[in-house]
C-alpha positions in Angstrom: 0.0 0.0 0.0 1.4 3.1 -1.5 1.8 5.6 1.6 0.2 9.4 1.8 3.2 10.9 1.2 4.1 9.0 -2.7 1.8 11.7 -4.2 4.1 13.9 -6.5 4.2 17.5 -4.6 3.4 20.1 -7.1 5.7 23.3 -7.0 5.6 25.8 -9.3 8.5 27.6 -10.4 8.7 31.3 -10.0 8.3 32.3 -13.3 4.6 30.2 -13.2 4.3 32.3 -10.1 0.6 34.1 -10.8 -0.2 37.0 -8.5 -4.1 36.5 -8.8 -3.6 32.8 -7.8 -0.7 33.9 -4.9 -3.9 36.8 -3.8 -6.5 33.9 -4.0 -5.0 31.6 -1.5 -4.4 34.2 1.1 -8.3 35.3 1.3 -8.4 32.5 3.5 -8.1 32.8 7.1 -6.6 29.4 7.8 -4.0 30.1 4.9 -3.1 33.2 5.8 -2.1 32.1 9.7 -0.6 29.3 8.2 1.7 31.7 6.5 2.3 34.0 9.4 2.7 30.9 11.7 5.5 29.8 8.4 7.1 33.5 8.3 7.5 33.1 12.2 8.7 29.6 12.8 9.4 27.8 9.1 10.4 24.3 8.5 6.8 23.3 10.1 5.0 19.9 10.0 1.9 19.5 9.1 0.5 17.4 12.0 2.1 20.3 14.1 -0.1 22.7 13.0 -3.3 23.9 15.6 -6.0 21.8 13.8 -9.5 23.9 14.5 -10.4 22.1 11.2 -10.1 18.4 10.5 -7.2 17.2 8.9 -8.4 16.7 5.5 -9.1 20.1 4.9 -5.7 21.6 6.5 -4.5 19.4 3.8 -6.3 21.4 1.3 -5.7 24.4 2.5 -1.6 23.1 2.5 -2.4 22.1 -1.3 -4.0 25.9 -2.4 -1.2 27.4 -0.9 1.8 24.9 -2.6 0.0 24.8 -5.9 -0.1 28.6 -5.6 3.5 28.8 -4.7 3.5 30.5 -1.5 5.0 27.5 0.2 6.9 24.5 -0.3 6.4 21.5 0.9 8.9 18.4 1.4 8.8 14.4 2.7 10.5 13.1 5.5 9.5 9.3 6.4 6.0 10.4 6.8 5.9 13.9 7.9 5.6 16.4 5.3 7.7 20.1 6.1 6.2 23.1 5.2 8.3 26.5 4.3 7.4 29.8 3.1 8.7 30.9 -0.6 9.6 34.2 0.8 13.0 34.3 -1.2 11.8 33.2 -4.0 7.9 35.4 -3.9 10.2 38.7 -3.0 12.2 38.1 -6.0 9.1 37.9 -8.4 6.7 40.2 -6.5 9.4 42.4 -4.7 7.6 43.3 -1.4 4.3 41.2 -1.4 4.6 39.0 1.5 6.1 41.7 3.8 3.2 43.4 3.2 0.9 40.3 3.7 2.4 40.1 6.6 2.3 43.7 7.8 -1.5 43.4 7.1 -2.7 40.3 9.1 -1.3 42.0 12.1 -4.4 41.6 14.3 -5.9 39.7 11.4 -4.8 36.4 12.3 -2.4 34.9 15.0 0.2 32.5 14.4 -0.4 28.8 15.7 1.5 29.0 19.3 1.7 25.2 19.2 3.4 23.9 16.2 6.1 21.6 16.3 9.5 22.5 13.7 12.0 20.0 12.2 
């Protein structure tokens, strides 16, 4: 039996970046606090993360924001690491995710109790 984690992660590459798509996925609350819980503490596992949803839709909400390109995610064994583009979003959109993150102050919070690599 093939486990979770031998799905093929999609990443775009920065020149696939699309702002509209990068905009779409942070109108969501959960996204956007997982990306200022990312900005804060990155290298983040997803079974770390605060769950006040069920798992299968953080996992979506993990998907939106990789196949957008705001984060990346990687395998080990069978945790899966979450990091923020930043580097690589600054350099295509020079400024955006300062600003996104300037703007959900008082927004959102970040998750107090996630777990890093």
């Amino acid at each position: 039996m093939a486990s979770r984690t031998s799905s093929p992660l999609v990443h775009p590459d920065m020149d696939g970046f699309d702002l509209f798509k990068i905009m779409s996925a942070l109108t969501d609350e959960t996204r956007l606090t997982i990306v200022v819980t990312l900005a804060a503490s990155p290298g983040l596992a997803c079974n770390g993360f605060t769950q006040d949803v069920t798992a299968s839709v953080l996992t979506r909400h993990f998907r939106v924001l990789r196949e957008a390109g705001v984060i990346r995610q990687h395998d080990i064994g069978t945790r899966r690491f979450n990091t923020l583009r930043k580097e690589e979003l600054d350099q295509r959109f020079p400024g955006l995710i300062d600003l996104v993150l300037k703007e959900s102050v008082g927004r959102v919070t970040p998750y107090t109790n996630a777990e890093s690599a």
